[in-house]
C-alpha positions as CSV (number, residue, x, y, z in Angstrom):
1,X,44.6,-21.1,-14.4
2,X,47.1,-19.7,-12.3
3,X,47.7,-15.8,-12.1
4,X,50.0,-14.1,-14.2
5,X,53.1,-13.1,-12.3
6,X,53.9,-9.2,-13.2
7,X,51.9,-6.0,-13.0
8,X,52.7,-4.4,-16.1
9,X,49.2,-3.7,-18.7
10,X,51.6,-5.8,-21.3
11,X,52.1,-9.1,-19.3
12,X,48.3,-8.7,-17.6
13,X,46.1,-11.7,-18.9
14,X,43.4,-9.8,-21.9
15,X,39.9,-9.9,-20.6
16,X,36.6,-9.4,-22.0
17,X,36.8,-5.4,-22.2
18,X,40.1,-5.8,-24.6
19,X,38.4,-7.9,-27.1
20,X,35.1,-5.4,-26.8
21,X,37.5,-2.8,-27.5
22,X,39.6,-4.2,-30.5
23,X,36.6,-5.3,-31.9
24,X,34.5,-2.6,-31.8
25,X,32.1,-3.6,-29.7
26,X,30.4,-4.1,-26.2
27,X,31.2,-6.3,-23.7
28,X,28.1,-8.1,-24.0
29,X,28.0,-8.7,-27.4
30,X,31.5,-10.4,-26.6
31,X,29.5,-12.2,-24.2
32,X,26.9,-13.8,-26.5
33,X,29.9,-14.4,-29.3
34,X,31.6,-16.9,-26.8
35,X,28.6,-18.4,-25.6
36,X,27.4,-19.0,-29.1
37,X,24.0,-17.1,-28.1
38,X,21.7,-15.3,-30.8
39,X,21.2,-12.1,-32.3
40,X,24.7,-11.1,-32.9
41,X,25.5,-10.6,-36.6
42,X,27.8,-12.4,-38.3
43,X,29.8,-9.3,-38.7
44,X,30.1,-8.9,-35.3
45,X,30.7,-12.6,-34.7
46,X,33.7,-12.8,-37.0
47,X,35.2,-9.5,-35.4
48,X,34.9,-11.0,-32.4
49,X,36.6,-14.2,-32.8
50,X,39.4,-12.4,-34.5
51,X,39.8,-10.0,-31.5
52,X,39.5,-13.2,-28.8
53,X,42.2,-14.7,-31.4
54,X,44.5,-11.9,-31.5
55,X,44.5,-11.3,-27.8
56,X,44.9,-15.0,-26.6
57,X,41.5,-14.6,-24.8
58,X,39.8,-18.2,-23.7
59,X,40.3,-19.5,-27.1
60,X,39.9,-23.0,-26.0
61,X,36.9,-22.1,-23.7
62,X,35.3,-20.4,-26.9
63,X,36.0,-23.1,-29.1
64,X,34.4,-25.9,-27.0
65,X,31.4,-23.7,-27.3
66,X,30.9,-23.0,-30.2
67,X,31.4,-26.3,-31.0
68,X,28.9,-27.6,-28.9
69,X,26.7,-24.5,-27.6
70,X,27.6,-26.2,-23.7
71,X,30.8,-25.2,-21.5
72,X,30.0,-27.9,-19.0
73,X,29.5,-25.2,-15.8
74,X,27.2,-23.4,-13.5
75,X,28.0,-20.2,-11.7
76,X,27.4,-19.4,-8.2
77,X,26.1,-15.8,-6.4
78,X,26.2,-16.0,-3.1
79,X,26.5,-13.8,0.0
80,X,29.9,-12.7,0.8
81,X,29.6,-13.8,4.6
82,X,31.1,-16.6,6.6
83,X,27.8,-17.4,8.6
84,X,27.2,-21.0,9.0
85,X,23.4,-21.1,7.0
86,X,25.2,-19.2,4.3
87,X,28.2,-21.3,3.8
88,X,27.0,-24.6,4.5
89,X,24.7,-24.4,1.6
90,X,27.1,-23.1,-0.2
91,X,29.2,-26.6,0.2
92,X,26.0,-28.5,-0.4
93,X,25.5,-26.5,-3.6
94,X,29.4,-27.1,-4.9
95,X,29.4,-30.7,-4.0
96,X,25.8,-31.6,-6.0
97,X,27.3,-29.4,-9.3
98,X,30.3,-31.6,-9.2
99,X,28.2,-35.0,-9.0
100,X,25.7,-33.8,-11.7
101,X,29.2,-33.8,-13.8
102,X,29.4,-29.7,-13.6
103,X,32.9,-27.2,-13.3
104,X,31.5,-25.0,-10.6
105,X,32.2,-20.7,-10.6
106,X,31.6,-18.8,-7.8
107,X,30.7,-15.0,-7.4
108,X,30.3,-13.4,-4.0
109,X,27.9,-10.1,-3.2
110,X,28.6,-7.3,-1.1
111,X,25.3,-7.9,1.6
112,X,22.1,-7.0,-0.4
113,X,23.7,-4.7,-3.3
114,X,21.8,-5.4,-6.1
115,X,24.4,-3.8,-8.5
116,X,26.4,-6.2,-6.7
117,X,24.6,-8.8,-7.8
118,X,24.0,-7.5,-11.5
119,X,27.9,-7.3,-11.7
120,X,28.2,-11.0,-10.5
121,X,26.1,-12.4,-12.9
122,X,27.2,-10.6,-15.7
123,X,31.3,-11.6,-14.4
124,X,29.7,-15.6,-14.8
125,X,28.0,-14.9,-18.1
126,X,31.1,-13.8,-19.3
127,X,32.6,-17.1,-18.1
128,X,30.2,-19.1,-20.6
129,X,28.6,-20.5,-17.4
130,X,25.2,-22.8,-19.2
131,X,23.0,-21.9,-16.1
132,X,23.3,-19.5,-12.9
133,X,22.4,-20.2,-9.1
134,X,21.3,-17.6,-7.0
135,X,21.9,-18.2,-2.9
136,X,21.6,-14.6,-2.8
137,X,19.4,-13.6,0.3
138,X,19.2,-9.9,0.0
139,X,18.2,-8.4,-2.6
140,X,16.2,-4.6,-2.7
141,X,14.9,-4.0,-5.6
142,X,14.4,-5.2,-9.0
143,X,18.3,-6.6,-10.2
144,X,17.4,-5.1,-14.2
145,X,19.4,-8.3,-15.6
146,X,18.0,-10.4,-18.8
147,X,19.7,-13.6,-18.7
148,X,19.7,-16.2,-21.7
149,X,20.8,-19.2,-19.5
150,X,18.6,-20.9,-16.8
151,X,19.0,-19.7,-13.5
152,X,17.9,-21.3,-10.3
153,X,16.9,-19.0,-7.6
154,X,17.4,-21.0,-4.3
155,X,15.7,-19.4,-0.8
156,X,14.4,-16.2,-2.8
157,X,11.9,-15.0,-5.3
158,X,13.0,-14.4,-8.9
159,X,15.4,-10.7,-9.1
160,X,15.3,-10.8,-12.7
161,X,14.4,-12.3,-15.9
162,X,16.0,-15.4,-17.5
163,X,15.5,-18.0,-20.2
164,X,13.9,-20.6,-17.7
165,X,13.8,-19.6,-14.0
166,X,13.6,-22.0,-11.0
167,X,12.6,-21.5,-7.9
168,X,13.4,-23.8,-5.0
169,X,12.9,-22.9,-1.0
170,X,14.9,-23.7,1.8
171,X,11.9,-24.7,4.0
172,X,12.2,-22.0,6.7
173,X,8.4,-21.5,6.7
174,X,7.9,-25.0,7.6
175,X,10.7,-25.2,10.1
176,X,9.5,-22.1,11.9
177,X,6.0,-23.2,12.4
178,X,7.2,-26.8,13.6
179,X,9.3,-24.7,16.0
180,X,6.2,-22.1,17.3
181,X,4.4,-25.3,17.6
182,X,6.5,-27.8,19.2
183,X,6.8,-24.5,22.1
184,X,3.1,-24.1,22.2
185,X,2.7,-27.9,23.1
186,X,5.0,-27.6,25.6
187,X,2.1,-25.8,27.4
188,X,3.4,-21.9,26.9
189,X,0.8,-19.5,25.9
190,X,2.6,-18.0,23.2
191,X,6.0,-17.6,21.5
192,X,8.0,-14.6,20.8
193,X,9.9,-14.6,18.0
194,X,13.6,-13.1,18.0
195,X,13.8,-12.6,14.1
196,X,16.8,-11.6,11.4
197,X,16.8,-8.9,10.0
198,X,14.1,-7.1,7.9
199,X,15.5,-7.4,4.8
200,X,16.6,-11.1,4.8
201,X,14.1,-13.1,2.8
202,X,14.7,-15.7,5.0
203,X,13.6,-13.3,8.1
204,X,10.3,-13.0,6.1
205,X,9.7,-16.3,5.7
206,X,10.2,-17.3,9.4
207,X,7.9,-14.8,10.3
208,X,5.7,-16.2,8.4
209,X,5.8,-19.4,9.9
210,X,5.8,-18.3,13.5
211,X,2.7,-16.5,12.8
212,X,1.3,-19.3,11.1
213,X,1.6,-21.3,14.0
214,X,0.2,-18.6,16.6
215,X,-2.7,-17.9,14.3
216,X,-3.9,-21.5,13.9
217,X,-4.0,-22.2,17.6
218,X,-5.5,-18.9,18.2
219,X,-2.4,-17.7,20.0
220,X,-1.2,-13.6,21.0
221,X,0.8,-12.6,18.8
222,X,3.6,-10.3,20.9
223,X,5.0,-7.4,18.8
224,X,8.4,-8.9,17.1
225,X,11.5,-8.3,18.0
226,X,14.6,-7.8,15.6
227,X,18.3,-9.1,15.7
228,X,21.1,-9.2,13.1
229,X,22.2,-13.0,13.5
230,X,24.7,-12.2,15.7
231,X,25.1,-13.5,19.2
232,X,25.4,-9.8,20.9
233,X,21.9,-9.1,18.9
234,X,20.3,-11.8,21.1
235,X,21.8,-10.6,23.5
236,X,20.7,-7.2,23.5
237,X,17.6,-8.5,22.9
238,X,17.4,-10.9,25.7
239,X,18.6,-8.6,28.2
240,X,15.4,-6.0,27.3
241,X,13.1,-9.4,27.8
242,X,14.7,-10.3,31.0
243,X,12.8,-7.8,33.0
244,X,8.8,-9.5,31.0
245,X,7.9,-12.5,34.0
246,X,5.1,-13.3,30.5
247,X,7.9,-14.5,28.8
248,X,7.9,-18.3,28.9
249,X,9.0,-19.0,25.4
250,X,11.1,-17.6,22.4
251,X,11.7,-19.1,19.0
252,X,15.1,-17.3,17.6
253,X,15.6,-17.3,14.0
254,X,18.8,-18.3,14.0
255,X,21.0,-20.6,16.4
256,X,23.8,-17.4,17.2
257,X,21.1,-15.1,17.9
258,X,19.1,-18.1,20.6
259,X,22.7,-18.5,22.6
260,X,23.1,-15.0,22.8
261,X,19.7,-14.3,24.3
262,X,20.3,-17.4,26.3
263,X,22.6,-15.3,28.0
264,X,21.1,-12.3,28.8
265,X,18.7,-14.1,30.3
266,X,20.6,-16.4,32.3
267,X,22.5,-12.6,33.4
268,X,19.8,-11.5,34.5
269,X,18.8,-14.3,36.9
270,X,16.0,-16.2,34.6
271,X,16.9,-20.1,34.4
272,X,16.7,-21.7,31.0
273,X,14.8,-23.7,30.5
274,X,13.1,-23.3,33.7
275,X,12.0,-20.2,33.4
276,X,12.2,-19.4,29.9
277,X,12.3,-22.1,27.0
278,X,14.4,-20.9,23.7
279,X,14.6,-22.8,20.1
280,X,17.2,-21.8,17.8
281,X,17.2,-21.9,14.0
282,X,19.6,-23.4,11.6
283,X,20.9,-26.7,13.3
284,X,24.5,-25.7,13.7
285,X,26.1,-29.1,15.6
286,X,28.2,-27.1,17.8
287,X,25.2,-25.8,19.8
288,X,24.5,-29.1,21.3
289,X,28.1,-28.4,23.3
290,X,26.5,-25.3,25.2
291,X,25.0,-25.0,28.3
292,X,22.2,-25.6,27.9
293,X,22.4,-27.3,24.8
294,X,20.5,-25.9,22.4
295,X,16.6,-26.9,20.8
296,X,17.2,-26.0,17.3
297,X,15.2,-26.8,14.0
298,X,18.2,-28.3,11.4
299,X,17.9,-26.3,7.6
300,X,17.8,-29.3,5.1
301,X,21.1,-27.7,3.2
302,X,22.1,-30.9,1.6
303,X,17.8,-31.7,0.5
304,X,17.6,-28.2,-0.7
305,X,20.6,-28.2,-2.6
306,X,20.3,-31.5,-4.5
307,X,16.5,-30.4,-5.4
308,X,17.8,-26.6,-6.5
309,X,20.6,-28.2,-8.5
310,X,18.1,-31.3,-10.0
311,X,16.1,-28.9,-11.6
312,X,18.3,-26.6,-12.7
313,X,20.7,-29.3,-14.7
314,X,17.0,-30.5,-16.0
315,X,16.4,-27.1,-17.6
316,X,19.9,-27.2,-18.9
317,X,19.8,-30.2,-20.5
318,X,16.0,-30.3,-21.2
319,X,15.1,-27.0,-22.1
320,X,11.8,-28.1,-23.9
321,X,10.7,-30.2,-21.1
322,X,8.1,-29.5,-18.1
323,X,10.5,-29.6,-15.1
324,X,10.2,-32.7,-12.6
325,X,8.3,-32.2,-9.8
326,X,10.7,-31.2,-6.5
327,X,10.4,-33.5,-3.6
328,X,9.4,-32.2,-0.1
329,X,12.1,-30.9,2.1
330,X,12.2,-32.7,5.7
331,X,11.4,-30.9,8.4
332,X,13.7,-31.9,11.6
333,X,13.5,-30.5,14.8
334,X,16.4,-31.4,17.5
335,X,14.9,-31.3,20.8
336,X,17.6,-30.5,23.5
337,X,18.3,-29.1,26.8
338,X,17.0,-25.5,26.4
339,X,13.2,-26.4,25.9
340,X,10.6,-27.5,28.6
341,X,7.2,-27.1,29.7
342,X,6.2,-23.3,31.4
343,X,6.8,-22.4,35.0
344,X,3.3,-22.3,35.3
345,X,3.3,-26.2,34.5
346,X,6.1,-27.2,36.4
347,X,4.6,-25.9,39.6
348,X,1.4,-28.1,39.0
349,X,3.7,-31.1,38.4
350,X,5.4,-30.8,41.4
351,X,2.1,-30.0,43.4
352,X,1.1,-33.6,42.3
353,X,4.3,-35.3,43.2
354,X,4.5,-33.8,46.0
């Protein structure tokens, strides 16, 4: 709907707080009226309706549901940022809602403000959304939200309560493991890991995976060093590591953070791969245009999403059902210029050529 043109309070579009306030009565009872949801009196119901009726407010939204209890959309919270992981699931997400026959809304959160994310819940409810996804990666705290639709938490654990939760990973722990490993059988002795920042769940679970790795081939584990996905994080952090001769191999936890550290190192006269062998995280195709392109492990955005978005619609539609069982995400690692075996091995190679 386009925007009313004006700024006066008498030409401003009515919203959910001026039928609360006609009728009597909170916001979220106004909430459950349109969305045809339970324990609201009739009372209330009626005073309600009049209100919504009186003001012009979404009376054809409410009227298609409480006709049939459905609005035909699913609401979207997602991290206000432009980072390539963030958005691109973000397309993947909007593009599967569409083909499952869904109107998609979209809320973004300040970075890892849970009142944030209460408030963006709450703006979809309000929008008669029939389920919610969460691509919300931060989030401290317990959110203090009941929800009566489904809601499909997608690359975090469950914030709050809801009427059926999902949960559906991204695969990071899997990717970072396939990265520690495919480094380790390159010959280096160990890995260290350039990793997001602390609060991300996705940090933890690419920890997770690293360590994984390291622990099942009885690997040191070097003390973990922190970035904040940006390239001049890796760098910072590439330029401390410059000066460490150990250092044959780091696993970055995200692609911006790799080519930053890439170089500091490269600065600071170590060759790469030659000297030091870095694997990004994320799979963003531009990175194969750098010198030297970059190993990366590719995020399965478009697997994830359809998965995430399968299940969810089955809740929908099925809420007395057990839900499907979700597919395994691939696991796809893009071996490039940026990788190769420790200096260590190189030097016996060319002994034997030689």
């Amino acid at each position: 709907m386009a925007p009313t043109v004006g700024s006066s309070e008498s030409s401003s579009a009515p919203r959910s707080a001026d039928v609360a306030r006609l009728a009597g009565v909170s916001r979220k009872t106004v909430s459950r009226v349109l969305n045809d949801e339970p324990y609201v009196s009739d009372a209330a119901r009626r005073k309600v309706l009049a209100a919504a009726e009186e003001l012009g407010y979404r009376l054809n939204q409410a009227a298609r549901t409480l006709a049939s209890g459905r609005t035909g959309s699913i609401g979207v919270v997602a991290l206000g940022t432009a980072g390539y992981g963030t958005a691109s699931l973000l397309v993947h997400i909007e593009r599967t809602v569409r083909e499952a026959g869904y109107a998609l809304r979209v809320v973004n959160t300040p970075d890892g403000d849970p009142a944030g994310i209460a408030g963006a819940v709450e703006s979809l409810l309000e929008q008669g959304v029939d389920g919610v996804v969460v691509s919300e990666p931060v989030v401290e705290g317990d959110v203090g939200l009941r929800v009566d639709v489904p809601v499909l938490f997608l690359g975090a654990p469950p914030a709050f309560t809801a009427a059926r939760t999902v949960t559906m990973g991204v695969g990071a722990h899997a990717l970072a493991r396939a990265a520690t490993e495919y480094l380790l059988d390159l010959g280096h002795a160990t890995v260290h890991h350039l990793a997001g920042p602390r609060r991300w769940y996705a940090t933890k679970d690419r920890i997770e995976g690293w360590r994984a790795a390291l622990a099942a081939r009885g690997a040191y584990e070097p003390p973990l060093l922190n970035g904040d996905w940006s390239a001049a994080s890796g760098h910072a952090v590439g330029r401390a590591l410059a000066s460490d001769r150990s250092v044959t191999a780091v696993f970055a936890a995200g692609d911006e953070m790799a080519i930053g550290l890439i170089h500091a190192l490269r600065e600071a006269g170590r060759h790469v791969p030659e000297d030091v062998s870095v694997v990004g995280f994320d799979g963003n195709p531009v990175f194969a245009y750098v010198s030297p392109p970059l190993t990366t492990v590719r995020q399965p955005f478009e697997a994830a999403a359809r998965e995430g978005i399968r299940l969810l619609v089955h809740a929908m539609e099925k809420p007395d059902t057990d839900l499907p069982q979700a597919s395994d995400l691939p696991v796809e690692l893009v071996v490039r210029g940026s990788t190769a075996p420790p200096p260590s091995h190189q030097d016996k190679t060319d002994r034997r050529t030689v």
